[in-house]
C-alpha positions as semicolon CSV with decimal commas, in nm:
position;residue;x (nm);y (nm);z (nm)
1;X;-2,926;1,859;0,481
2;X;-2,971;1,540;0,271
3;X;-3,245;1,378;0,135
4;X;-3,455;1,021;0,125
5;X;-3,390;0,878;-0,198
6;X;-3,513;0,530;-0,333
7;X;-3,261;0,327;-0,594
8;X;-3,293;0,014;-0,800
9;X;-3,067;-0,248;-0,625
10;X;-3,035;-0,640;-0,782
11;X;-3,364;-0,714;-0,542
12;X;-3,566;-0,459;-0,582
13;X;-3,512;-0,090;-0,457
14;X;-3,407;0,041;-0,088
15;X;-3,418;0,378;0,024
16;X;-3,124;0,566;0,177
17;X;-2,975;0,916;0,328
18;X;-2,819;1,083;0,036
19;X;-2,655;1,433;0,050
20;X;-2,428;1,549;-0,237
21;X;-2,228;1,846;-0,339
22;X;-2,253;1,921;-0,724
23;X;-1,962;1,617;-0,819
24;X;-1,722;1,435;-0,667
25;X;-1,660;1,058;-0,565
26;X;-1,879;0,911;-0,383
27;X;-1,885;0,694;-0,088
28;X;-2,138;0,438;0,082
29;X;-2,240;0,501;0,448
30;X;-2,294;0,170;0,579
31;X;-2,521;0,166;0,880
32;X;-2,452;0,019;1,232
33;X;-2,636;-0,260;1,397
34;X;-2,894;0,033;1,539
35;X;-2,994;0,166;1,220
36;X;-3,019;0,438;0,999
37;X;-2,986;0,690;1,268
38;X;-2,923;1,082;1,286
39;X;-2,563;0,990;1,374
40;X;-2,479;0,787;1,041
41;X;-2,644;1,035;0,839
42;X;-2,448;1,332;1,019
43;X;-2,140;1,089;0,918
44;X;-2,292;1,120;0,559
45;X;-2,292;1,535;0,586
46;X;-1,942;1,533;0,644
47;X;-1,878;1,334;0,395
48;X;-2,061;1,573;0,163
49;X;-1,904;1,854;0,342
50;X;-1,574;1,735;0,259
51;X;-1,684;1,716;-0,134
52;X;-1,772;1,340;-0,148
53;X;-2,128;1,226;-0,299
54;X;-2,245;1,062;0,035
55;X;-2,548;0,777;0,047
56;X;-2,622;0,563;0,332
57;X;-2,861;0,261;0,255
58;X;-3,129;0,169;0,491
59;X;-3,051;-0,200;0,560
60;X;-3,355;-0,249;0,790
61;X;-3,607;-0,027;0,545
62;X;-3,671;0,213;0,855
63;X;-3,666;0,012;1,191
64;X;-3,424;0,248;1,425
65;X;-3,366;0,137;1,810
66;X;-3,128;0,273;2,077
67;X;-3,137;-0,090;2,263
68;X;-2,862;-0,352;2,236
69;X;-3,156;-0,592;2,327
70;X;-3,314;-0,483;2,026
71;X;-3,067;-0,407;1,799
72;X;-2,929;-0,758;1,883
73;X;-3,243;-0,974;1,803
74;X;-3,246;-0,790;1,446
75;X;-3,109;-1,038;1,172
76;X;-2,791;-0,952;1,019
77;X;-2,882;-0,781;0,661
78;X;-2,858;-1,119;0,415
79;X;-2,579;-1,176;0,147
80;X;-2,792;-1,132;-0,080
81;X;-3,008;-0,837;0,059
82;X;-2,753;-0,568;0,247
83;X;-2,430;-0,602;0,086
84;X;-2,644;-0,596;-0,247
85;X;-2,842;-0,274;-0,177
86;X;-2,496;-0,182;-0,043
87;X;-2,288;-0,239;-0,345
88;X;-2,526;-0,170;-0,630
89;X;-2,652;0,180;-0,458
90;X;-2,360;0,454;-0,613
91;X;-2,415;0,332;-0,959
92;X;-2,771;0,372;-0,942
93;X;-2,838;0,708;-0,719
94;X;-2,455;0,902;-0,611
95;X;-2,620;1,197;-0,819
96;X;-2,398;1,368;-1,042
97;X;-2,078;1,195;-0,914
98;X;-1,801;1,058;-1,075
99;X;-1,972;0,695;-1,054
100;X;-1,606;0,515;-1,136
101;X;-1,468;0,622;-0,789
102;X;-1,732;0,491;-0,511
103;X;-1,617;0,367;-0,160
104;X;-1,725;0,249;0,128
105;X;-1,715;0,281;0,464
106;X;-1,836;0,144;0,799
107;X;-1,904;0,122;1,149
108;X;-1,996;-0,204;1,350
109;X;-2,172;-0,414;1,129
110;X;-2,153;-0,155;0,834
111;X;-1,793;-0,181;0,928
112;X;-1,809;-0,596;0,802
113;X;-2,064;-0,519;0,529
114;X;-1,768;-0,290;0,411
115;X;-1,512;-0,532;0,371
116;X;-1,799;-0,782;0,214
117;X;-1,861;-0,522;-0,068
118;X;-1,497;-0,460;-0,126
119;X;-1,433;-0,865;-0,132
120;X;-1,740;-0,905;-0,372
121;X;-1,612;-0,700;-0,644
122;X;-1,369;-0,822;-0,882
123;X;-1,060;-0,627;-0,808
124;X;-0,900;-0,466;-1,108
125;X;-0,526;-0,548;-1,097
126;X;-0,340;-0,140;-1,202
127;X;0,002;-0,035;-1,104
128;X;0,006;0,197;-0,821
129;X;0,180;0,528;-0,892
């Protein structure tokens, strides 16, 4: 089982799902529209299962819903907000991973907030073996 953890992000701090083995890479859960629900931080236990330091940000600081209607009339997490707590949240809580190799990974809207992280960071030009 993971844990609640809280992290420094550029805006202040968010809490997330974090489960870790001892080290290994780690990788960002991002959150569908509904939440941080059991079945994104199950996603995050396999992750960890499968030797990856695993954290999944809470983009909505705790608001959960099974409803479309609901889920739908939530805003979408802010530039500045989400994709921040989203991209700053390995360096600053992964645990004892090896910080230089962090992904990410998403479903539905965490799919999107994904790409947005990836796209954000300055990609480092290196030969491919």
């Amino acid at each position: 089982m993971g844990q609640t953890v809280t992290f420094t992000t550029g805006d202040g701090t968010c809490e997330g799902y974090s489960r870790a083995p001892r080290a290994g890479p780690g990788v960002v859960v991002i959150q569908e529209w509904w939440g941080l629900d059991d079945h994104i931080r199950s996603i995050a236990d396999r992750f960890a299962g499968a030797g990856f330091v695993a954290l999944a940000p809470d983009l909505y600081h705790g608001d959960v819903t099974h409803s479309p209607d609901e889920a739908g009339s939530w805003p979408w997490p802010s530039t500045s907000a989400g994709p921040q707590e989203t991209c700053t949240a390995p360096s600053g809580s992964c645990g004892e991973g090896d910080r230089r190799r962090v992904g990410t990974v998403g479903f539905c809207m965490g799919h999107a907030l994904s790409l947005y992280a990836r796209l954000r960071e300055r990609p480092r030009r290196r030969r491919l073996p």
